[in-house]
N, C-alpha and C positions, 0 to 999 in steps of 0.2 A: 950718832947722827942719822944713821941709815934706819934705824929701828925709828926713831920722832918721826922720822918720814913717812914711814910705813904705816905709823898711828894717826897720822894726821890726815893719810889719803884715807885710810878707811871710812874713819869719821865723817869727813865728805863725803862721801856716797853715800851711808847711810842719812846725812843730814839732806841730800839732795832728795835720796828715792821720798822719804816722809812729807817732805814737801813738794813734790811734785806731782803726788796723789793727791795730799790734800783730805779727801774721803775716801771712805772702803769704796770698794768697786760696787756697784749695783749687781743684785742678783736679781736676774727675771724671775718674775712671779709667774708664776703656772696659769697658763691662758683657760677660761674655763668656755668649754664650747657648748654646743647647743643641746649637743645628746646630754651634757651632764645637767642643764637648765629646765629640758621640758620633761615634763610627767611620760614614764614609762607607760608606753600601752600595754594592756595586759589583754591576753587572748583572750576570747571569751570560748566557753567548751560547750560544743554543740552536740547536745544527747542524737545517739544515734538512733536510727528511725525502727520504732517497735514493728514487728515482723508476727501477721497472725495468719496462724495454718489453719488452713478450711481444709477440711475431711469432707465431698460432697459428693454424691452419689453421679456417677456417670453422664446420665440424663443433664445434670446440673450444668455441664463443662459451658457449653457456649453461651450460655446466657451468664456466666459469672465471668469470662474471659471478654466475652462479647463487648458485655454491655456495664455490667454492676459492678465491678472490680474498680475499672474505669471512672464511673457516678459514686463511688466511694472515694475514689484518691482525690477529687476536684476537692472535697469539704474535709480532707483528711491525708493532709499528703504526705503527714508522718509516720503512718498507719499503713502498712505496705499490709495484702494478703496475699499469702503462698497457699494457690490450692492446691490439693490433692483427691483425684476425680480416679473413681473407681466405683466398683457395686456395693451397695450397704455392707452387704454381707464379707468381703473381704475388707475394707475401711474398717467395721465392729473389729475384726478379729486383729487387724494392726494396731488398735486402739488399743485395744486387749495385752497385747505383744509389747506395747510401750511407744506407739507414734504418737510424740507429742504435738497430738491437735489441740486447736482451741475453740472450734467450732466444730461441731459433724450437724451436717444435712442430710440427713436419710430420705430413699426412693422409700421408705414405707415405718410402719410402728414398729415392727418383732426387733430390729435391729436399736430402733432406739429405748425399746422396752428392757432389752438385754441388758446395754446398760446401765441403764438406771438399777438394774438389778443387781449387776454387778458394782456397785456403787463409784460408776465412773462421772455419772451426770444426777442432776437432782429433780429429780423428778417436777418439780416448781419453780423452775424456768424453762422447760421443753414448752417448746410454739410448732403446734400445728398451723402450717404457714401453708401450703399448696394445695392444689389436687390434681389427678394426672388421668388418663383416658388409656384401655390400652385396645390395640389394633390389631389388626391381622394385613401384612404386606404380602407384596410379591415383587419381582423388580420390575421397574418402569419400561413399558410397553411388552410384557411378557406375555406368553398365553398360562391360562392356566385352568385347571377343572373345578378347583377351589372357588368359592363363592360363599363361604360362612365359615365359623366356628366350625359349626357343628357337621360339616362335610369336609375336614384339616385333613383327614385321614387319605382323601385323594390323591394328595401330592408324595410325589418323588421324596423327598426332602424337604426336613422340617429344621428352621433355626430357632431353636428356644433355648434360654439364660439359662446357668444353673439351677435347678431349683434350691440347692444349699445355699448358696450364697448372692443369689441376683435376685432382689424383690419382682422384676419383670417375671424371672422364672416363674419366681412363688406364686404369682397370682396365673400365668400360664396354666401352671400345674393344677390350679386351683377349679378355675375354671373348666379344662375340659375335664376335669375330674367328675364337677358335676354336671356338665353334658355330656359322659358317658362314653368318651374316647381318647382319653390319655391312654391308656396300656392298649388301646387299641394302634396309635404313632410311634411305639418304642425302639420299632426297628428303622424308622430314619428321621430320628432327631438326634438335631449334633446340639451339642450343650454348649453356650458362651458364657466366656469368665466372665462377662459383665454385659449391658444391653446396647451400647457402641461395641461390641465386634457382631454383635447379631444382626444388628441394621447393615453394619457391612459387607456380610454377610450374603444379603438379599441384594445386597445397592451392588453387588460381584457376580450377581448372578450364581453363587455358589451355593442356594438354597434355592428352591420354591416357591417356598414360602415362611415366612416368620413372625412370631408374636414381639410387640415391643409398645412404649409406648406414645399416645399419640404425637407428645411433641419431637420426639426422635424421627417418626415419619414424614414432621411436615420441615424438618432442618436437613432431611436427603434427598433431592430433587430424581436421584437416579431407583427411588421406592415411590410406589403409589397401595395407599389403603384398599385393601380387597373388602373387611368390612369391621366396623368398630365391635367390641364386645359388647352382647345383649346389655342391657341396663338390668339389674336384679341377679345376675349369676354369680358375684363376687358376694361374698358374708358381707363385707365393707371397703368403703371407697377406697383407691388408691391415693392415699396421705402418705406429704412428704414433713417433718416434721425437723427444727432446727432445736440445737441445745450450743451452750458453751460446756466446755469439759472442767469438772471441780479442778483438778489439776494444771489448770492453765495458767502458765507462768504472768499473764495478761487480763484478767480477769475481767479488769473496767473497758478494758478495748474489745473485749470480745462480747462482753453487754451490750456496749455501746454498735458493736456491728449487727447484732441478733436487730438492735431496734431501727438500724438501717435496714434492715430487710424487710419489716413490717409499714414501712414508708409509703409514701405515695407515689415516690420515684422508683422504689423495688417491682412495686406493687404494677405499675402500668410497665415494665421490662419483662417482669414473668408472663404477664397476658399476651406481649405482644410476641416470646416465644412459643403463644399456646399453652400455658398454665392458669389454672380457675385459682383463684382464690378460695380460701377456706372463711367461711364468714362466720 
């Protein structure tokens, strides 16, 4: 009897649970939200801004910091230029050594003839682009007995570029060579690495007098011109000439910079630092 009991309650329960559901339970459906709805944005990858080294002669610095660096980022703002402002003649030989420039600006031709020689630029896109003036200083309101070229021998001390490696030298050297008293100033000329420490030089009061040229003279207020060099004493003009380097990892940007500098907008920046145009 005990045992029908026991079968009978089971039965019930199980007849109860079955029916008191009725249906399976509901399973929630997976809520789909918005992130899973809308279109993933994808970054976009923004090229990093090409970076071109100017190699440019000393003389060059303010007018490319100044003014053209400047008038080049407005129309090109991906185009960064890092200069590197020294004398031709050490600029030649870091080129030489492996700075990778992508433009060099020479104070004069020997440096960019070299390397063309050295088959670092192509001879058929160098631009003669400038022309430069060169001067005789002393510093501003000095006395002095100096009054030409051809009377340098006067002074105390003389500040002139190296003649190896400062185009300013070279033509220094060049000149009074042929006015007939360079070896006569040997005993007080102090040689500068490049033609900014020679103006400073004179602008310090720690020379006499100094050769450099004339746009270096008129961007130091504390030098004043004692007398420009004769016209006719130099074999050829003071030409500063630009190339892009075969080796330049940027080629079309360094093209493209050479024909910014032949601009109308380069063009009136170099005059109004006191550079001619070359026509």
């Amino acid at each position: 009897m005990k045992k029908l009991l026991s079968f009978l309650l089971i039965m019930a329960v199980v007849t109860v649970t079955t029916f008191a559901g009725g249906k399976k339970a509901a399973v929630p459906e997976p809520q789909t939200t918005a992130s899973q709805t809308s279109p993933v944005a994808v970054p976009q990858v923004v090229a990093p801004p090409v970076v071109i080294t100017l190699a440019a002669a000393a003389s060059l610095e303010k007018a490319f910091t100044g003014e053209l660096i400047p008038a080049w980022l407005k129309d090109h703002p991906t185009v960064t230029i890092e200069g590197v402002y020294d004398s031709s003649g050490r600029l030649q030989t870091q080129i030489e050594n492996g700075l990778s420039a992508d433009v060099f600006f020479s104070a004069a031709t020997r440096q960019m003839d070299a390397l063309v020689k050295g088959g670092y630029i192509d001879a058929q896109v160098v631009s003669p682009l400038l022309e430069n003036k060169i001067v005789l200083i002393k510093p501003q309101g000095r006395a002095t007995t100096v009054t030409a070229f051809d009377n340098i021998q006067r002074a105390a001390t003389i500040a002139v570029g190296d003649p190896k490696v400062v185009p300013a030298g070279q033509y220094a050297q060049e000149a009074l060579t042929t006015i007939g008293n360079w070896n006569a100033i040997q005993g007080k000329v102090s040689l500068g690495s490049n033609v900014t420490e020679v103006l400073n030089w004179v602008a310090e009061a720690s020379a006499e007098v100094g050769i450099v040229y004339a746009t270096d003279a008129a961007s130091q207020p504390k030098v004043e011109v004692v007398a420009p060099l004769p016209a006719g004493v130099l074999a050829t003009p003071v030409i500063y000439p630009a190339a892009p380097l075969k080796a330049s990892a940027h080629g079309k940007e360094a093209a493209d910079f050479i024909v910014f500098l032949k601009s109308p907008t380069a063009a009136a920046i170099f005059e109004k630092y006191g550079f001619a145009l070359v026509k």
